[in-house]
OpenMM code with the backbone's topology and positions (N, CA, C; nanometers):
from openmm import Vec3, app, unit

residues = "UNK UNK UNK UNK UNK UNK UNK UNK UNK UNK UNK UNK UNK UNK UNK UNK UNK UNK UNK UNK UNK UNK UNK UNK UNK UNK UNK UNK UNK UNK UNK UNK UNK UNK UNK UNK UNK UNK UNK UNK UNK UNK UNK UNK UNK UNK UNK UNK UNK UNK UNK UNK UNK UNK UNK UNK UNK UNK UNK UNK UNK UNK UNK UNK UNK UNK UNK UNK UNK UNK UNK UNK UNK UNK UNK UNK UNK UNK UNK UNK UNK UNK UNK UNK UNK UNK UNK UNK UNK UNK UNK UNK UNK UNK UNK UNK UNK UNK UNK UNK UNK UNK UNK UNK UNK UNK UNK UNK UNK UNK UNK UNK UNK UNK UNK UNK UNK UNK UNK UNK UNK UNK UNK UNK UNK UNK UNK UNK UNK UNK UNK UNK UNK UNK UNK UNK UNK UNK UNK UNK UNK UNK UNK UNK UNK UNK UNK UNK UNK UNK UNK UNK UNK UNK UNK UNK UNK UNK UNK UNK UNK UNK".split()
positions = [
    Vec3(1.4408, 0.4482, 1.0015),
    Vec3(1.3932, 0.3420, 1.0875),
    Vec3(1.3545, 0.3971, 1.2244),
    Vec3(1.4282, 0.5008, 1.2643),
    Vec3(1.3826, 0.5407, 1.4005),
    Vec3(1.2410, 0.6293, 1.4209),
    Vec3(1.2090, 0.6782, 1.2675),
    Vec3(1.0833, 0.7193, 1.3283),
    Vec3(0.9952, 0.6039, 1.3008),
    Vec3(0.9999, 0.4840, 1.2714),
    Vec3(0.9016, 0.4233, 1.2344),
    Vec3(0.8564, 0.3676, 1.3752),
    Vec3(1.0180, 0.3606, 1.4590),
    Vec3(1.0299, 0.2746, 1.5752),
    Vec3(0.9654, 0.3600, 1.7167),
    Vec3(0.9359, 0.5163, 1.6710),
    Vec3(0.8518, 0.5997, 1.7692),
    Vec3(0.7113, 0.5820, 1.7906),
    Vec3(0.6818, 0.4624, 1.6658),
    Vec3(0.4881, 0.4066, 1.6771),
    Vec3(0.4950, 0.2815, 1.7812),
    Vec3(0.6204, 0.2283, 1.8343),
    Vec3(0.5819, 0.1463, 1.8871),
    Vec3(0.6350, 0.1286, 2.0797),
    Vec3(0.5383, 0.0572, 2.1268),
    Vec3(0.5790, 0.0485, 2.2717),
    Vec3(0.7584, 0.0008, 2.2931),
    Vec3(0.7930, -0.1265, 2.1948),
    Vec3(0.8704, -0.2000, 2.2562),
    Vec3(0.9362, -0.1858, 2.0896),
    Vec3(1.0402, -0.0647, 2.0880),
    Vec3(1.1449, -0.0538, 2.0044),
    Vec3(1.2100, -0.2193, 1.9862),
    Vec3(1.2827, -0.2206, 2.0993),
    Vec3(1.3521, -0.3828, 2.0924),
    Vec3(1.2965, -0.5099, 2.0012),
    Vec3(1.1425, -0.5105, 2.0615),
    Vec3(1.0834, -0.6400, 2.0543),
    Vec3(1.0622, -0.5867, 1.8581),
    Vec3(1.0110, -0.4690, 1.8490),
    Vec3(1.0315, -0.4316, 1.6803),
    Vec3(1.1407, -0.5050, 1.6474),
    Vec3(1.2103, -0.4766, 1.6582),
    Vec3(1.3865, -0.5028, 1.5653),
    Vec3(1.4346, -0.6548, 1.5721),
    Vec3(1.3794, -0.7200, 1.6701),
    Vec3(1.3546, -0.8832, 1.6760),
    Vec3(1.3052, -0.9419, 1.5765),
    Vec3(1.1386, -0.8551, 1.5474),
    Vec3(1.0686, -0.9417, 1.4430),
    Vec3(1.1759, -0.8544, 1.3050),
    Vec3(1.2127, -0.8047, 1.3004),
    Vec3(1.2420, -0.7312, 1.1545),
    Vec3(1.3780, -0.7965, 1.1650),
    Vec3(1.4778, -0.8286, 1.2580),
    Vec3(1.5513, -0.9200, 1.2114),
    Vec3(1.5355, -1.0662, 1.2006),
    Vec3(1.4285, -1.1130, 1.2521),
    Vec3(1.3608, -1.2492, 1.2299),
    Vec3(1.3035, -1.2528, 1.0402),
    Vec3(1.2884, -1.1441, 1.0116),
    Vec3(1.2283, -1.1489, 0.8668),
    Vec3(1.0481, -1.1270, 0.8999),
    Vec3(1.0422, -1.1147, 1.0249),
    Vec3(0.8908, -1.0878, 1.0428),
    Vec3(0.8493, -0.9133, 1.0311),
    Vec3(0.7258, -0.9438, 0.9926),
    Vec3(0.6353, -0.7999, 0.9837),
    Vec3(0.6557, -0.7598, 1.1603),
    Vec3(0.6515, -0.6524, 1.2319),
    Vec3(0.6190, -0.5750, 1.3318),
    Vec3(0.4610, -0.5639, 1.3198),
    Vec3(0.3601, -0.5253, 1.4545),
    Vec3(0.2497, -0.5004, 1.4304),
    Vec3(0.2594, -0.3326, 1.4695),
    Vec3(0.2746, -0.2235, 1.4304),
    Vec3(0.2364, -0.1107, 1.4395),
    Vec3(0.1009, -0.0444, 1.4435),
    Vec3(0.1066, 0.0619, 1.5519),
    Vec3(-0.0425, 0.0977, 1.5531),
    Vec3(-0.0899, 0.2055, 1.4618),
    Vec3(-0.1609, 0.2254, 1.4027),
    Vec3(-0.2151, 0.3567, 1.3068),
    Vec3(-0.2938, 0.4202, 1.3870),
    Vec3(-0.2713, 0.5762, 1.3249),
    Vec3(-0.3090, 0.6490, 1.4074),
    Vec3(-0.2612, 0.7824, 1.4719),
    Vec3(-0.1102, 0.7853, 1.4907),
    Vec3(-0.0849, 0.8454, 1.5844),
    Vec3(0.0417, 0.9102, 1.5103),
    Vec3(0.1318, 0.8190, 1.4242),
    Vec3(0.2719, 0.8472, 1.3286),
    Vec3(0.2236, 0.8659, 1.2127),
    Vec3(0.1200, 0.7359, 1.1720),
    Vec3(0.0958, 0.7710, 1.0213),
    Vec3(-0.0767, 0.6699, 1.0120),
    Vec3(-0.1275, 0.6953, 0.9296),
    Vec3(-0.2520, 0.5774, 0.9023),
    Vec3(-0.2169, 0.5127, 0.7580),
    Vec3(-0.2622, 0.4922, 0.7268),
    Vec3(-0.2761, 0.3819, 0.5577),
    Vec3(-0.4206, 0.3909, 0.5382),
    Vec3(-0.4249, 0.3132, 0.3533),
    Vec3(-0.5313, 0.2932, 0.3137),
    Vec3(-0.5298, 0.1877, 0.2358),
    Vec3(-0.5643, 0.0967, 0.2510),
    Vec3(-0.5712, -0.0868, 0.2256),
    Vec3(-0.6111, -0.0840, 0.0446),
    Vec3(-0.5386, -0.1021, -0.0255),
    Vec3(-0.5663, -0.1143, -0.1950),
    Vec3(-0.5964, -0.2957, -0.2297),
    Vec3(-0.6677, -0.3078, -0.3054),
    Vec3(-0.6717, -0.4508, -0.3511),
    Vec3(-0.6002, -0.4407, -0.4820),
    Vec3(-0.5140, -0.5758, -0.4796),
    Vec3(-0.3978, -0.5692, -0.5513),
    Vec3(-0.4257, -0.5409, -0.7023),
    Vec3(-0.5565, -0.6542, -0.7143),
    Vec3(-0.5884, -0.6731, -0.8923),
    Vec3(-0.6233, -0.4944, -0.8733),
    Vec3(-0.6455, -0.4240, -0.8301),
    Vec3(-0.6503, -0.2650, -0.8691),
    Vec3(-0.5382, -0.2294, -0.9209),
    Vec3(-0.4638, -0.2732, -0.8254),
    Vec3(-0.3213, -0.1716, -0.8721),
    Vec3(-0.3093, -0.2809, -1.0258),
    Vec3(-0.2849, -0.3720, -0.9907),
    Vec3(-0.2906, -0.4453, -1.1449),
    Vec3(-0.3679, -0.4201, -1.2733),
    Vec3(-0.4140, -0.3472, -1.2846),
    Vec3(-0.5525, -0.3023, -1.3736),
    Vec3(-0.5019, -0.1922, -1.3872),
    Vec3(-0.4605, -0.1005, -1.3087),
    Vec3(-0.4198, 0.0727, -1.3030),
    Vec3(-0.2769, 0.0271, -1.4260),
    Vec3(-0.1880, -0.0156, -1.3469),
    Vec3(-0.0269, -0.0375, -1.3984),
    Vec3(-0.0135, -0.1247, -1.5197),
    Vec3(-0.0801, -0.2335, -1.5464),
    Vec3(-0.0994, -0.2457, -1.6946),
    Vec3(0.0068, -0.3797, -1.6982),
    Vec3(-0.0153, -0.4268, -1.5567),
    Vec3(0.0775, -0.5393, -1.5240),
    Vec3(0.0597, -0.6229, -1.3781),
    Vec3(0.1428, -0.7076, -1.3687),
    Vec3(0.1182, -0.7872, -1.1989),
    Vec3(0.3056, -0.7937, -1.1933),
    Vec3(0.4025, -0.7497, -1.2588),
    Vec3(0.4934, -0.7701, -1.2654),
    Vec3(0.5612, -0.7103, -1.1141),
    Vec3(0.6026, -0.7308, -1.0109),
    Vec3(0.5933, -0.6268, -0.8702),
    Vec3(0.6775, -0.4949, -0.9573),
    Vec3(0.8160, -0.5507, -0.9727),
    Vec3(0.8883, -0.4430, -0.9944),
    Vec3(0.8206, -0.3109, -1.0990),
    Vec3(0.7516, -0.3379, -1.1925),
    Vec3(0.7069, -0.2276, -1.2832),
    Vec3(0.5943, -0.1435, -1.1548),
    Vec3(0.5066, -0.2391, -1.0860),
    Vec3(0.3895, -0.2079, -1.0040),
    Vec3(0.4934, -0.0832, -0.9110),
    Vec3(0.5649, -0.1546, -0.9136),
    Vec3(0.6338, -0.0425, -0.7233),
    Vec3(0.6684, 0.0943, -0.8211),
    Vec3(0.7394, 0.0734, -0.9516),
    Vec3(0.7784, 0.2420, -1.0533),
    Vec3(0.6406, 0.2688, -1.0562),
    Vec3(0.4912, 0.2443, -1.1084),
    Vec3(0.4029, 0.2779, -1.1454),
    Vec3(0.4196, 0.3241, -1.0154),
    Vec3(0.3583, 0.3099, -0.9521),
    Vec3(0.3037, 0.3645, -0.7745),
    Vec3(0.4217, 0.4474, -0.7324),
    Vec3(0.5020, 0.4218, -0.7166),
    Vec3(0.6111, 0.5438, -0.6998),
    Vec3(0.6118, 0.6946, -0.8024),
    Vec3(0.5442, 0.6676, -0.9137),
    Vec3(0.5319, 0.7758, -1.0092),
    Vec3(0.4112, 0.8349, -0.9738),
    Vec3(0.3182, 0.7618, -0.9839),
    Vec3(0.1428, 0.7734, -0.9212),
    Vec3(0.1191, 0.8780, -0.8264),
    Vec3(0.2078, 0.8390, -0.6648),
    Vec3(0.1858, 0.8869, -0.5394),
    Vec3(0.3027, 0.9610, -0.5492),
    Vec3(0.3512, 1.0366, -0.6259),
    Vec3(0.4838, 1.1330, -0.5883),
    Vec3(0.5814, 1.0275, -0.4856),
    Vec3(0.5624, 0.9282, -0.4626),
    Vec3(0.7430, 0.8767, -0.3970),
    Vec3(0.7093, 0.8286, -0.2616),
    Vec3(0.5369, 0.8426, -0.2534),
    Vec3(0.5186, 0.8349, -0.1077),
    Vec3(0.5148, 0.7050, -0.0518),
    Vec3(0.5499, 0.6515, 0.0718),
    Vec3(0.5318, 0.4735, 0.0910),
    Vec3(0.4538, 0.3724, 0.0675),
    Vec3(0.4806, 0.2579, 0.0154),
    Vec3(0.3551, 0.1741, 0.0004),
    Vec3(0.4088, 0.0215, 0.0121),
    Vec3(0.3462, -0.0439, 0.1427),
    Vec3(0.3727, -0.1501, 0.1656),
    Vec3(0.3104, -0.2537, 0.0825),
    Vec3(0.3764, -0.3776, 0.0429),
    Vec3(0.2894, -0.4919, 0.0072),
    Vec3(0.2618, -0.6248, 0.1145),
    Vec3(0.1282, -0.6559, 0.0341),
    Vec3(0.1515, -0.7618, 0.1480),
    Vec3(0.1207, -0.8365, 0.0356),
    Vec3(0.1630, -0.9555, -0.0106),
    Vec3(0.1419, -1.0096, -0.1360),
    Vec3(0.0547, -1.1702, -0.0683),
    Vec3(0.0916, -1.1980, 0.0289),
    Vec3(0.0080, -1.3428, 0.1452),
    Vec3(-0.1700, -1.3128, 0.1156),
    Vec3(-0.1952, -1.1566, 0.0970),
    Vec3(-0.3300, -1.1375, 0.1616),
    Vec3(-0.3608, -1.0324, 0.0133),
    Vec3(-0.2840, -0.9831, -0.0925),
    Vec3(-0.3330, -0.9490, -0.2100),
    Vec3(-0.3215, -0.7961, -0.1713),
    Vec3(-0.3042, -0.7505, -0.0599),
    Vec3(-0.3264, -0.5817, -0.0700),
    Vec3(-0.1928, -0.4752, -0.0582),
    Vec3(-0.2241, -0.3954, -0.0808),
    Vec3(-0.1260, -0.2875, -0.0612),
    Vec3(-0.1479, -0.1999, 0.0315),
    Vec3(-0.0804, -0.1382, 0.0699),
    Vec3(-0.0875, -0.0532, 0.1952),
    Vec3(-0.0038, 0.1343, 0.1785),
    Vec3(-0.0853, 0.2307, 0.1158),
    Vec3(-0.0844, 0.3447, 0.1284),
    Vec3(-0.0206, 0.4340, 0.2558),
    Vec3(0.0760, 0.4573, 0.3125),
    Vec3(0.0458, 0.4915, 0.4430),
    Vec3(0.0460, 0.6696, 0.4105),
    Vec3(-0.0487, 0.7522, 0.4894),
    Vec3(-0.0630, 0.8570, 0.4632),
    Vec3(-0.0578, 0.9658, 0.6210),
    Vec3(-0.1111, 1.0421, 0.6293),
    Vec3(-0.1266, 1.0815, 0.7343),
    Vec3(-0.2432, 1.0591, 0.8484),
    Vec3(-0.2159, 1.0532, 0.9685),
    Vec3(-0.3109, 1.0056, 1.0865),
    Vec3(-0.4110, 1.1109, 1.0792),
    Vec3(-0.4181, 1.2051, 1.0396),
    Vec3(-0.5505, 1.3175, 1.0153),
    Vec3(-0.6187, 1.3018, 0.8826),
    Vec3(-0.5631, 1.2561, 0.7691),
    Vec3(-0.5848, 1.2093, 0.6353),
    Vec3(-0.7196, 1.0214, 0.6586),
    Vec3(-0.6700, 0.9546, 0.7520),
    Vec3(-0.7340, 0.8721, 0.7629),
    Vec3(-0.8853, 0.9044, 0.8123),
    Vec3(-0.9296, 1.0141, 0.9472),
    Vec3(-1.0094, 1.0551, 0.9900),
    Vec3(-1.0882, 1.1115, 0.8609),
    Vec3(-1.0591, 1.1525, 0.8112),
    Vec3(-1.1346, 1.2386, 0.6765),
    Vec3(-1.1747, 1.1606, 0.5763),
    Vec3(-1.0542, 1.0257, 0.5454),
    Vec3(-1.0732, 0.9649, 0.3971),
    Vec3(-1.2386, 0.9047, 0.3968),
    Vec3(-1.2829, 0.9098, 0.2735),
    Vec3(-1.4034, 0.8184, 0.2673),
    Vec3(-1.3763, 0.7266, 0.1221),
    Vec3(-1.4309, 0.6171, 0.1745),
    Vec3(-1.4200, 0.4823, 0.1372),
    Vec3(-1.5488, 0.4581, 0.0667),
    Vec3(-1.5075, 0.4731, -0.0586),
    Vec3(-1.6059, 0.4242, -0.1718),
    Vec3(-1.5922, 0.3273, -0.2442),
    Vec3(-1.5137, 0.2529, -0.1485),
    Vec3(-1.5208, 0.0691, -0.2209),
    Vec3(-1.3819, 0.0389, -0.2572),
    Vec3(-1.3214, -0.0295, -0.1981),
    Vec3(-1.2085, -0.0978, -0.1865),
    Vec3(-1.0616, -0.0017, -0.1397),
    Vec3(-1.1070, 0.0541, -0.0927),
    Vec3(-0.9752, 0.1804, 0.0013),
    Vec3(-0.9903, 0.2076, 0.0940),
    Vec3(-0.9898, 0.1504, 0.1692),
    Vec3(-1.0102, 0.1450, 0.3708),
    Vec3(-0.9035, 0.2135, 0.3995),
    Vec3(-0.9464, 0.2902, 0.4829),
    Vec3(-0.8776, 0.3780, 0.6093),
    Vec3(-0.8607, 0.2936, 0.6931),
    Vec3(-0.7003, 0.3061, 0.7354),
    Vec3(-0.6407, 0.2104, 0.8529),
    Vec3(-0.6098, 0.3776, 0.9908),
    Vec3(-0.6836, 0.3859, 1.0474),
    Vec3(-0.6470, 0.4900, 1.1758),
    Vec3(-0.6547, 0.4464, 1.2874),
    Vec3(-0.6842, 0.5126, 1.3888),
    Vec3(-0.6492, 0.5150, 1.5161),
    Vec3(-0.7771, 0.3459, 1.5579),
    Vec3(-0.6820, 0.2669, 1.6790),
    Vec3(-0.7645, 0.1875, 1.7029),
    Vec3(-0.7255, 0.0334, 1.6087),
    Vec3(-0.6519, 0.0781, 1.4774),
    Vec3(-0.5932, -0.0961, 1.3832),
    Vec3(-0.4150, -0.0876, 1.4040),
    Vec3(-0.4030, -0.1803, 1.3740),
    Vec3(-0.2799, -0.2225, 1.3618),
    Vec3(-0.1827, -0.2816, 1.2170),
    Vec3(-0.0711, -0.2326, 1.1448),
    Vec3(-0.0446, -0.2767, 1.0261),
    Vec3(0.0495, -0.3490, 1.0543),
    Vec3(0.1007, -0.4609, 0.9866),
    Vec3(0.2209, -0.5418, 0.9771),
    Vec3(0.3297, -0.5030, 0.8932),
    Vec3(0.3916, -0.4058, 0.9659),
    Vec3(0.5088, -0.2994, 0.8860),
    Vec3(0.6469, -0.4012, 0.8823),
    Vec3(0.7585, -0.4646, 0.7168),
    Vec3(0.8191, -0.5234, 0.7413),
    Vec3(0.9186, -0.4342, 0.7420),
    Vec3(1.0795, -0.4966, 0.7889),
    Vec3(1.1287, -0.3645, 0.7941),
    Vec3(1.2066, -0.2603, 0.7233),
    Vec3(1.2721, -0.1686, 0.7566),
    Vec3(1.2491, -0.0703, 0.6167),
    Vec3(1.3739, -0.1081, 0.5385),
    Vec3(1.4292, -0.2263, 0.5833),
    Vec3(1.5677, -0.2371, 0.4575),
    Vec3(1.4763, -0.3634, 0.3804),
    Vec3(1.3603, -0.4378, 0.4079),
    Vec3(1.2841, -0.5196, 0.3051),
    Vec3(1.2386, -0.4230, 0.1776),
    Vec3(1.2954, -0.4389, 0.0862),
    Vec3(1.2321, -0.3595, -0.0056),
    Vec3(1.2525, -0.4231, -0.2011),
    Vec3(1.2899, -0.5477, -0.1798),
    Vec3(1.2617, -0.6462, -0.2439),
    Vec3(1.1528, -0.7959, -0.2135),
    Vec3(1.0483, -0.8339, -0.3360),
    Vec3(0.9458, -0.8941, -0.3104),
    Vec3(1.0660, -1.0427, -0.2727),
    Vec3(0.9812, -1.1411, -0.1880),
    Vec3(1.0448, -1.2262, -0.1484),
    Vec3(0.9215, -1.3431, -0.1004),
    Vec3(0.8915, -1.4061, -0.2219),
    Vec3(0.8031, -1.5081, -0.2276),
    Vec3(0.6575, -1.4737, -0.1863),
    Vec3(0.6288, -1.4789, -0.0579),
    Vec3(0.4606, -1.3984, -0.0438),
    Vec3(0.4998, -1.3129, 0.0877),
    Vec3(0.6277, -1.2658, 0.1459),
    Vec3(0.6484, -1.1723, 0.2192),
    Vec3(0.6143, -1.0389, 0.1936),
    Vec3(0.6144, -0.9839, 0.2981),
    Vec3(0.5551, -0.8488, 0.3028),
    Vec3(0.6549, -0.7575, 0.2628),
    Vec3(0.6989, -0.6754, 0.2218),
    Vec3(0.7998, -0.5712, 0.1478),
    Vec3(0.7455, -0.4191, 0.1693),
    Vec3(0.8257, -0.3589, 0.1410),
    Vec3(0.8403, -0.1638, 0.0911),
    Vec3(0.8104, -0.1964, -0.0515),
    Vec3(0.6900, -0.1788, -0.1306),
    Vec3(0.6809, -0.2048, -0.2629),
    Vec3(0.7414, -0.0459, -0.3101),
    Vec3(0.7391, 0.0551, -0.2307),
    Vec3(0.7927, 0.2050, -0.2355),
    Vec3(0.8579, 0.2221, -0.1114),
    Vec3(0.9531, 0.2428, -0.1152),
    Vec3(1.0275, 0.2624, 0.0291),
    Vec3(0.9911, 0.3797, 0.0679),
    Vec3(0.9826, 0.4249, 0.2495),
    Vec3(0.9877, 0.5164, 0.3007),
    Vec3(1.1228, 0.6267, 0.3123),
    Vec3(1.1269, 0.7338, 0.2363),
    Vec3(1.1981, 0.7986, 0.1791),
    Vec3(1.2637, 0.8881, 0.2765),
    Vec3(1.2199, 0.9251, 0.3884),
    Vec3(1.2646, 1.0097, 0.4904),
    Vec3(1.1327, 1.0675, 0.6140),
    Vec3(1.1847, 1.0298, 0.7036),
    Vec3(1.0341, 1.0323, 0.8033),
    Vec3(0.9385, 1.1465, 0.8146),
    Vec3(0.7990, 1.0511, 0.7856),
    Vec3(0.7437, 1.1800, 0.7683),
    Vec3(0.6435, 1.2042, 0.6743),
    Vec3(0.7541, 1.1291, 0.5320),
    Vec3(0.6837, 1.1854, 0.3614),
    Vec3(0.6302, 1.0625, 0.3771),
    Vec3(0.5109, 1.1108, 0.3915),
    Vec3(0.3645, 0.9571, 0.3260),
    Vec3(0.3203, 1.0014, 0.2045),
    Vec3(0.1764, 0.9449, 0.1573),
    Vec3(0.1258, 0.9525, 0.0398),
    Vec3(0.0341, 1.0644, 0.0696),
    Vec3(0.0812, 1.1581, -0.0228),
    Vec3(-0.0740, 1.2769, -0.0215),
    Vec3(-0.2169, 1.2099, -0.0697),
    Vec3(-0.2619, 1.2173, 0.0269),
    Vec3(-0.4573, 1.2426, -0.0136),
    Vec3(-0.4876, 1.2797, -0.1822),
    Vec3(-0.4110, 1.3513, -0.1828),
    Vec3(-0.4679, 1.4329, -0.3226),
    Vec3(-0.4741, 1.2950, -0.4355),
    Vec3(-0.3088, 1.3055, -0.4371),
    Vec3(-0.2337, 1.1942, -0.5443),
    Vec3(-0.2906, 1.0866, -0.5203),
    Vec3(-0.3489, 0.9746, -0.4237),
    Vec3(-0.3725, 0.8896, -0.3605),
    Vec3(-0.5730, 0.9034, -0.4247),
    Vec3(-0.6337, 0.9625, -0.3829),
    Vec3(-0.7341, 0.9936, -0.4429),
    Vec3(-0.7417, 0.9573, -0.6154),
    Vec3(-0.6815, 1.0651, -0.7034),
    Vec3(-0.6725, 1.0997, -0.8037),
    Vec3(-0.6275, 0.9690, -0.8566),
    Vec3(-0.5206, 0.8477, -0.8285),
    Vec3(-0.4764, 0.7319, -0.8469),
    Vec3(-0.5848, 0.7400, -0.8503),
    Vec3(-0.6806, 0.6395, -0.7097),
    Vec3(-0.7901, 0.5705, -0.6798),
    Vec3(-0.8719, 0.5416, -0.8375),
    Vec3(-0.9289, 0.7030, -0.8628),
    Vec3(-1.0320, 0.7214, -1.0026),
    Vec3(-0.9565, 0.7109, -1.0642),
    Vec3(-0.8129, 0.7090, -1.1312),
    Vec3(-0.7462, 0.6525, -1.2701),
    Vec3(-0.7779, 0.4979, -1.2588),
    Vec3(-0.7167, 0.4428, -1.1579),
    Vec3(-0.6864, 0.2576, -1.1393),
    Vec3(-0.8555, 0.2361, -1.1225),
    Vec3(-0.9720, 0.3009, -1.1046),
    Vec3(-1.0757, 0.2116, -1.1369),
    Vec3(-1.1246, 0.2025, -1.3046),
    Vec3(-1.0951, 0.3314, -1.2981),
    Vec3(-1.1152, 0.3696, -1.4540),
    Vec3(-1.0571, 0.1871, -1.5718),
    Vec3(-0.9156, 0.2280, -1.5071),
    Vec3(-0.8564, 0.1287, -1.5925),
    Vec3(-0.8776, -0.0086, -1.5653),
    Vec3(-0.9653, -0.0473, -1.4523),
    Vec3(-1.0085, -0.1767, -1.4253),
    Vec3(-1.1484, -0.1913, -1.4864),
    Vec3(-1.2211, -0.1002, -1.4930),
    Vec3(-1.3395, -0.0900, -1.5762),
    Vec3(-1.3355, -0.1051, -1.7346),
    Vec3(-1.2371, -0.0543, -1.7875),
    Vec3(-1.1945, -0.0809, -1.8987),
    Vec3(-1.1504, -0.1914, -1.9550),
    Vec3(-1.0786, -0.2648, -1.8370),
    Vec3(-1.0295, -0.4281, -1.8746),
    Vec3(-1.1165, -0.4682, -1.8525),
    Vec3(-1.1895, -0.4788, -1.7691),
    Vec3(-1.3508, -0.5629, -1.7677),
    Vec3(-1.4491, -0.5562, -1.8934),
    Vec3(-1.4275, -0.4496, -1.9441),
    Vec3(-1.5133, -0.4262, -2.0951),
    Vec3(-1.4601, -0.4817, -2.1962),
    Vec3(-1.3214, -0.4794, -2.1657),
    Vec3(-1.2873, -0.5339, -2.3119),
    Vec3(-1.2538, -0.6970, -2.2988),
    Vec3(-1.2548, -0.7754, -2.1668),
    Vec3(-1.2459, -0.9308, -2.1826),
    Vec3(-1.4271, -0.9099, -2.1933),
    Vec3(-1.5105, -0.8689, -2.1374),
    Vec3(-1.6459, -0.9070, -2.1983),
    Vec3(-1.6691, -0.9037, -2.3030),
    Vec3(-1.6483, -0.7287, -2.4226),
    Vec3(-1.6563, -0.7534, -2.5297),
    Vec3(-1.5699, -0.8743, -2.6195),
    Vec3(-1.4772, -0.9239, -2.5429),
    Vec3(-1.3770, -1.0595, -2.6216),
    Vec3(-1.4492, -1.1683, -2.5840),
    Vec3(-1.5271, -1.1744, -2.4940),
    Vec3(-1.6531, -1.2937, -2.4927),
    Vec3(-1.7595, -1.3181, -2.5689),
    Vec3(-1.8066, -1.1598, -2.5776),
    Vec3(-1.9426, -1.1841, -2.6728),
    Vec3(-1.8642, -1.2009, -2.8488),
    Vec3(-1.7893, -1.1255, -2.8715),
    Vec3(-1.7137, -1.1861, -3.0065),
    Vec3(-1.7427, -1.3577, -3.0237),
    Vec3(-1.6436, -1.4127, -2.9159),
    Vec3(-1.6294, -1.5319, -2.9327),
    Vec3(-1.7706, -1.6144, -2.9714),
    Vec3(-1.8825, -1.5619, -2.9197),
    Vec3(-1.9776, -1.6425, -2.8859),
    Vec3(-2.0888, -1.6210, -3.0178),
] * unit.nanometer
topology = app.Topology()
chain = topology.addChain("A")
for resn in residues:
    res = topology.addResidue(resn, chain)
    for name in ("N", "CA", "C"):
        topology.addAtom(name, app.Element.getBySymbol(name[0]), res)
């Protein structure tokens, strides 16, 4: 928790909202950046919407690295490194969160889903270890793969029908 609490101006006012049950707004950029996933992806990749199987899939996926949910707004949140964001390129639905945005980090003992709250769908494991680029990438092209594939096969289950 304390390095999470080195991204922000007002340690205190952090630990307010995280004992209120609220998200913190943290800045990217500087500790760590993210990369914004749309959920039905990860749902399509994992072979489910179930959270708990989703958070083992993604924990196996990204070697262990963090990944927030925000389940209110459908996305997931990658956090990787603040030099990793400058570099990433975004070929459709994986935004780079860096220097200049802000994430709604809940706090790090949330790590069960809790109606449409925001959670650790992968907890942060020790400060520092984010999601490698590599693994994070390499996901990306599996989970479209496998969303392309479910799309083929409810179409081909349409034209059957018809």
């Amino acid at each position: 928790m304390r390095w999470l609490l080195t991204a922000v101006t007002s340690p205190a006012r952090t630990r307010e909202h995280w004992a209120a049950g609220q998200v913190a707004l943290m800045p990217c950029g500087d500790l760590f950046g993210a990369v914004r996933l749309d959920v039905d992806l990860l749902h399509a990749a994992a072979g489910t919407a179930e959270w708990p199987d989703v958070g083992d899939y993604m924990r196996r996926e990204l070697g262990g690295g963090p990944v927030l949910a925000h389940p209110r707004s459908r996305h997931l949140y990658a956090l990787i490194s603040p030099a990793a964001t400058r570099r990433w390129k975004d070929d459709g639905g994986a935004e780079a969160l860096g220097g200049g945005t802000y994430l709604g980090v809940p706090s790090p003992e949330r790590i069960e889903p809790e109606g449409l709250h925001a959670y650790w769908l992968v907890p942060l494991r020790r400060p520092g270890a984010l999601v490698g680029t590599t693994a994070l990438t390499r996901f990306l092209t599996d989970a479209r793969s496998a969303q392309a594939r479910a799309a083929r096969q409810v179409s081909d289950g349409g034209a059957r029908r018809a």
